[in-house]
Structure formats: structure tokens, C-alpha cells
C-alpha positions, 0 to 999 in steps of 0.5 A, spaced: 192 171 256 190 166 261 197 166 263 197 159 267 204 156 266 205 156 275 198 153 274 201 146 271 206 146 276 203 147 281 198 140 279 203 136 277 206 137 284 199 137 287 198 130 283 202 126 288 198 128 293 192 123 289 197 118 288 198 118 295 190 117 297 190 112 291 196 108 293 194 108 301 187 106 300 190 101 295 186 103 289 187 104 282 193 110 281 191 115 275 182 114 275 183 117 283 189 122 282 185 124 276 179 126 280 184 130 285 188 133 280 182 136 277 178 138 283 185 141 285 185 145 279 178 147 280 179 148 287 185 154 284 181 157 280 174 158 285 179 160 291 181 167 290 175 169 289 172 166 294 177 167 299 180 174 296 187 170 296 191 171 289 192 166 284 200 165 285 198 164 292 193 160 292 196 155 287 203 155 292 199 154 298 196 147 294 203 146 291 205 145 298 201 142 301 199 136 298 206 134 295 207 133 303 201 129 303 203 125 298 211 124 300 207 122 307 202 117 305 207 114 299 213 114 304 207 110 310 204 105 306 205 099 308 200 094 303 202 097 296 209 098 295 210 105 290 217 107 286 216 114 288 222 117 284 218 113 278 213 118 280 217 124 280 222 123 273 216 118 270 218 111 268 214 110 260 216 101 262 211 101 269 205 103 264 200 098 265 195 095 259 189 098 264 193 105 265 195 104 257 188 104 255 185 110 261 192 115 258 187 113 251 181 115 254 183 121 257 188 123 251 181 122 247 177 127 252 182 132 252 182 132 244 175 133 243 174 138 249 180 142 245 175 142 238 170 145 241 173 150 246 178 153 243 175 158 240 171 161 246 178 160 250 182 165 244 175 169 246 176 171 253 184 170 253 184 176 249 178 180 252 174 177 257 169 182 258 167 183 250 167 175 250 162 175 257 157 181 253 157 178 247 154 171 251 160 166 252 159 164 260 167 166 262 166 163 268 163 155 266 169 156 260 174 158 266 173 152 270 173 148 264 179 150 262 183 149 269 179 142 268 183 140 262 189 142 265 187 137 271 187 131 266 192 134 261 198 134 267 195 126 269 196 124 262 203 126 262 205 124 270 206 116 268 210 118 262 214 124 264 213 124 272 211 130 277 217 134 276 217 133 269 211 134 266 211 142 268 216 142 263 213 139 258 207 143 258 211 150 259 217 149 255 214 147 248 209 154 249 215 158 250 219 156 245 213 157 240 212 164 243 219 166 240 218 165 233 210 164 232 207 170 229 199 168 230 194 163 233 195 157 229 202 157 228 203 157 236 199 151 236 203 148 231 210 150 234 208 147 240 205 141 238 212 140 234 216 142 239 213 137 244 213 131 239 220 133 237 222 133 244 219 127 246 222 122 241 228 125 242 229 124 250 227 117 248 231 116 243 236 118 248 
């Protein structure tokens, strides 16, 4: 499987640290964490085979280090004020009609990437080196999916905040794995279990 459940924790954190960036520079938040979120998971998944570090390790190492850079360029901005515990717990009422329509964008993306790689994702979660002999190219698809992982995490900062959004994206999954017993039925517990959860903390 692809097992990348500390994946999304550590970009959501990572996150911050393109809010920071965007924040100090006085530039537009989600277009700029967006490109940082993805190079961060794109960097994540080259590491360790370029650097012979572990995937954990690396992950923890990204983790740490740019949540300290974002808290550091939030904490000294002077010309942007920021709500900081905004960002980390998600405030869905600070969400402006140009991020509105950039979460549209980014959610359509996601949406369509999924319809056209999901089954070559299935593919090498299973067995990567019978899905690269029978001509799928793993490591493009690879790299694509941690990419994904990079907008979906950005489509659910402003929402759910940093902290949050690693138990909107894991928990659903894990949940689903309990009682799904095939491909379709994961994904559909998942999607409910995520909707349901939702609406039920809003309402709350």
C-alpha cells in the first residue's frame, strides 16, 4: 500500500511554513502555500532515494523544520496581520470569495486527477513491480500522487486548520478500513464517514 497517513501530517504542518512565506511577502496565502505544499510533498517523495534517508525520517525532518519557519515569519510579520490559531484549528468564516473560488479550483483538479489515476494508483499500491513490467511508469505516478496530497492537504487548511486537516484525511480511511471488505466500498465509507463528520462538527 502506499501507507501515507504521516505523509499528510507532515504537509499539513509543512503547510505553515508557505503560509509564513506568502504572509511575510504580502502575497496572496493559498496560491503560495499551494506551491509549497506540493514541492514539499514532491521533495518527500525524491528524498529518500536520493539521500538514502528513510521516508519517516524525512518526512519528520520537513515536519519540523518548516512549521518553525512559518510560526518564525507569522510570529515577525509586521505589515499583514495573521490569525495564527485561525490557521492551526481552521476558521471556515475567514474564507474569502477569491479563496472560495481557488478551494473550487483546486477541489475540481483533485477530482479529475483521481478519475484518471486511480486505477494505476490501485495498481502499484498492490504491486508496484507488476504494474512498472506491464508498462505503467511508477515513479511519474508516484510523484503525481504525493502532488495530490500537497493540494488536497491545501483544500482542507483554511477549512479545518493545520492541526486538523491530518485527522480529516486519516481518520475517515481508518475507519472505513473496519468494516470495508473491497476497493469501492473503502472509498465510499470514507467519502461518507468524511462528509458525515463534517457536517456534524459544523452543526455542533
Amino acid at each position: 500500500a502506499h501507507r501515507l497517513s504521516f505523509l499528510t501530517v507532515g504537509v499539513s504542518h509543512a503547510s505553515l511554513a508557505g503560509l509564513g512565506i506568502a504572509v511575510w511577502l504580502s502575497l496572496p496565502l493559498l496560491p503560495v502555500a499551494t506551491i509549497f505544499s506540493v514541492a514539499i510533498a514532491l521533495l518527500l517523495a525524491l528524498m529518500p532515494k536520493r539521500q538514502g534517508i528513510s521516508e519517516d525520517a524525512g518526512t519528520g525532518i520537513l515536519f519540523a523544520g518548516s512549521m518553525a519557519l512559518g510560526i518564525v515569519l507569522i510570529s515577525t510579520a509586521t505589515t499583514t496581520r495573521v490569525d495564527l490559531f485561525g490557521l492551526l484549528f481552521g476558521n471556515i468564516l475567514t474564507i474569502s470569495a477569491d479563496e472560495k473560488l481557488w478551494l473550487y479550483f483546486l477541489g475540481t483538479l483533485i477530482l479529475i486527477v483521481l478519475l484518471l489515476a486511480s486505477r494505476a494508483w490501485w495498481s502499484i499500491a498492490f504491486d508496484a513491480v507488476t504494474a512498472e513490467a506491464s508498462g505503467l511508469p511508477v515513479n511519474v505516478l508516484r510523484l503525481l500522487l504525493y502532488g495530490l496530497v500537497g493540494l488536497t492537504v491545501i483544500l482542507c487548511v483554511k477549512l479545518a486548520g493545520i492541526v486538523l486537516t491530518a485527522g480529516l484525511l486519516v481518520l475517515p480511511a481508518a475507519c472505513a478500513w473496519l468494516w470495508g471488505r473491497s476497493l469501492a466500498s473503502l472509498w465510499l465509507l470514507s467519502v461518507a464517514f468524511s462528509v458525515t463528520g463534517t457536517c456534524a462538527g459544523l452543526i455542533w
